[in-house]
C-alpha positions in Angstrom: 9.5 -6.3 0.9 13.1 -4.3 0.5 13.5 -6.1 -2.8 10.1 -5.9 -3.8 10.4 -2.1 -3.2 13.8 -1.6 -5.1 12.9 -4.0 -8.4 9.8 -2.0 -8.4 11.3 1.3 -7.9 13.9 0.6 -10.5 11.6 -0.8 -13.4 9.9 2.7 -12.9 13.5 4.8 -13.1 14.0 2.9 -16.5 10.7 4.0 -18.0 9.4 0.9 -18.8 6.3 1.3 -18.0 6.2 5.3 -18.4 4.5 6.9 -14.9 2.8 4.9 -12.8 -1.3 5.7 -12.4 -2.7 2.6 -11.0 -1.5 0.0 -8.5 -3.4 -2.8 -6.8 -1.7 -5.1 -4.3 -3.1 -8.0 -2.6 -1.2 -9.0 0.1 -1.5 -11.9 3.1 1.1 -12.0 5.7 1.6 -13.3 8.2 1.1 -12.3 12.1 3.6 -10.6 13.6 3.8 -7.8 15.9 3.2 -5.2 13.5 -0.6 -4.2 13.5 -2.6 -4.9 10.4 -2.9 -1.2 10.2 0.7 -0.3 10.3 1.4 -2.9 7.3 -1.2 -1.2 5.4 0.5 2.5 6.0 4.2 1.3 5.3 2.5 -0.2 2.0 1.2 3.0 0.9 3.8 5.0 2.1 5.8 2.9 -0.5 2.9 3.1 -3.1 3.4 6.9 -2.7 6.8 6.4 -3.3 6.5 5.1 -6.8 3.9 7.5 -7.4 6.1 10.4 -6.3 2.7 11.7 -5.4 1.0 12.5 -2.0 -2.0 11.0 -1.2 -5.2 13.4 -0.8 -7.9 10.9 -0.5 -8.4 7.8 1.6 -10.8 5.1 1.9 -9.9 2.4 4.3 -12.3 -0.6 5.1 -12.6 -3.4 7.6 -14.9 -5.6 9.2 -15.2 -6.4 12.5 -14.2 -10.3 13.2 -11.9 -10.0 10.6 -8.5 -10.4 9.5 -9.1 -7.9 6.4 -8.0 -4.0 5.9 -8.8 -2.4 2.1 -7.7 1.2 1.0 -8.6 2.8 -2.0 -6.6 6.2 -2.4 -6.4 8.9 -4.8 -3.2 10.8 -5.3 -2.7 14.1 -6.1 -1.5 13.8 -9.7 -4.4 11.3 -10.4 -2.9 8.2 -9.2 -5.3 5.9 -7.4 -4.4 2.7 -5.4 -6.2 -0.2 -4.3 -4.2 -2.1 -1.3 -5.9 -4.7 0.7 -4.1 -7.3 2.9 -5.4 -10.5 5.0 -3.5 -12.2 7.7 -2.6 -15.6 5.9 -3.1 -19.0 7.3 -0.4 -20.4 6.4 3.3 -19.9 7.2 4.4 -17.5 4.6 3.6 -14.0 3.2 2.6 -13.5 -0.4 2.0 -10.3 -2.3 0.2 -10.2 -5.5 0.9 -6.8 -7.7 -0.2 -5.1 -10.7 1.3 -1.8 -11.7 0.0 0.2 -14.7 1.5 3.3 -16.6 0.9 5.0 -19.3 3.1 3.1 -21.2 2.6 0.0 -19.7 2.3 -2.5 -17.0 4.5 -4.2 -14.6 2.7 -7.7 -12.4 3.9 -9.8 -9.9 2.9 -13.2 -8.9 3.3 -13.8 -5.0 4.1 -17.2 -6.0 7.3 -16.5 -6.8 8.4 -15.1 -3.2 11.0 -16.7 -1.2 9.9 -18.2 2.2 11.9 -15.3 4.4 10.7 -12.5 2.3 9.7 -10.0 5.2 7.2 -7.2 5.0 9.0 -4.7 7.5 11.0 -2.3 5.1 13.1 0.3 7.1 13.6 2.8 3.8 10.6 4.3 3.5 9.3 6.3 7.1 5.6 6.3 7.7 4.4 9.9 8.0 2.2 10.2 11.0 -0.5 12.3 9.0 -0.7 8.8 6.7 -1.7 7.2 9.7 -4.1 9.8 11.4 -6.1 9.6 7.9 -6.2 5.5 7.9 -7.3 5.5 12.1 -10.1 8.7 10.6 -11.4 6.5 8.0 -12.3 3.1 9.8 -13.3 5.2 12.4 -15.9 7.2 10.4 -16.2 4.5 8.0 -16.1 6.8 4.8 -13.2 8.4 2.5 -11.5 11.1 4.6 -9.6 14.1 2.6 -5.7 14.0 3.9 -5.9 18.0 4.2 -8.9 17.5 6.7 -7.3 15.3 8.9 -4.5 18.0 8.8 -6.5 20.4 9.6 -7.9 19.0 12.7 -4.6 18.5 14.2 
């Protein structure tokens, strides 16, 4: 995921696809001792990262007997996001992107991933707040304002 982060990251410093507005991800990893959920917030911690944005809206979704967690989130400049990961079946992770800016657009195919690529990435800490607002969602089962689930703390 480092590299995945860092080509990212650096396609964005050159321009090339002007600022970021949209991003959908589509990942399936595989188990580990990570929680679903904490995948999901070190994933939009790093979506937030190539927003430069905050988020102020979250949406998460997940049914019961599953092995599926969606979130839809709006960022504060107008940014939205739309991450949803699966626990894969078989023995490697795979992570499907599309990027769009307003000057163009940045994909890649989790075909192309090698077989060690790892979804833990150290650079980018998970704010608890990020966290807070993904455990208020699924529990209330609606989009929760970030600033609300500040405010409750």
């Amino acid at each position: 995921m480092q590299f995945l982060y860092q080509t990212v990251k650096e396609i964005i410093d050159t321009g090339r696809v002007g600022i970021p507005v949209f991003v959908r991800l589509i990942g399936r990893i595989i188990p580990s001792e990570d929680h679903i959920i904490d995948t999901l917030g070190r994933i939009l911690a790093i979506t937030g990262s190539w927003f430069s944005a905050v988020p102020i809206r979250i949406y998460v979704q997940h049914k019961e007997n599953t092995a599926q967690v969606t979130a839809t989130v709006e960022y504060e400049s107008g940014q939205t996001a739309i991450v949803s990961l699966s626990i894969a079946s078989e023995f490697a992770s795979r992570i499907d992107l599309m990027m769009l800016g307003n000057k163009g657009a940045l994909y890649h195919d989790g075909n192309n991933i090698p077989l060690n690529f790892d979804m833990n990435i150290k650079l980018i800490e998970i704010p608890e707040w990020l966290m807070d607002a993904i455990e208020r969602s699924l529990f209330v089962g609606k989009p929760v304002l970030i600033q609300e689930v500040l405010d409750v703390e």
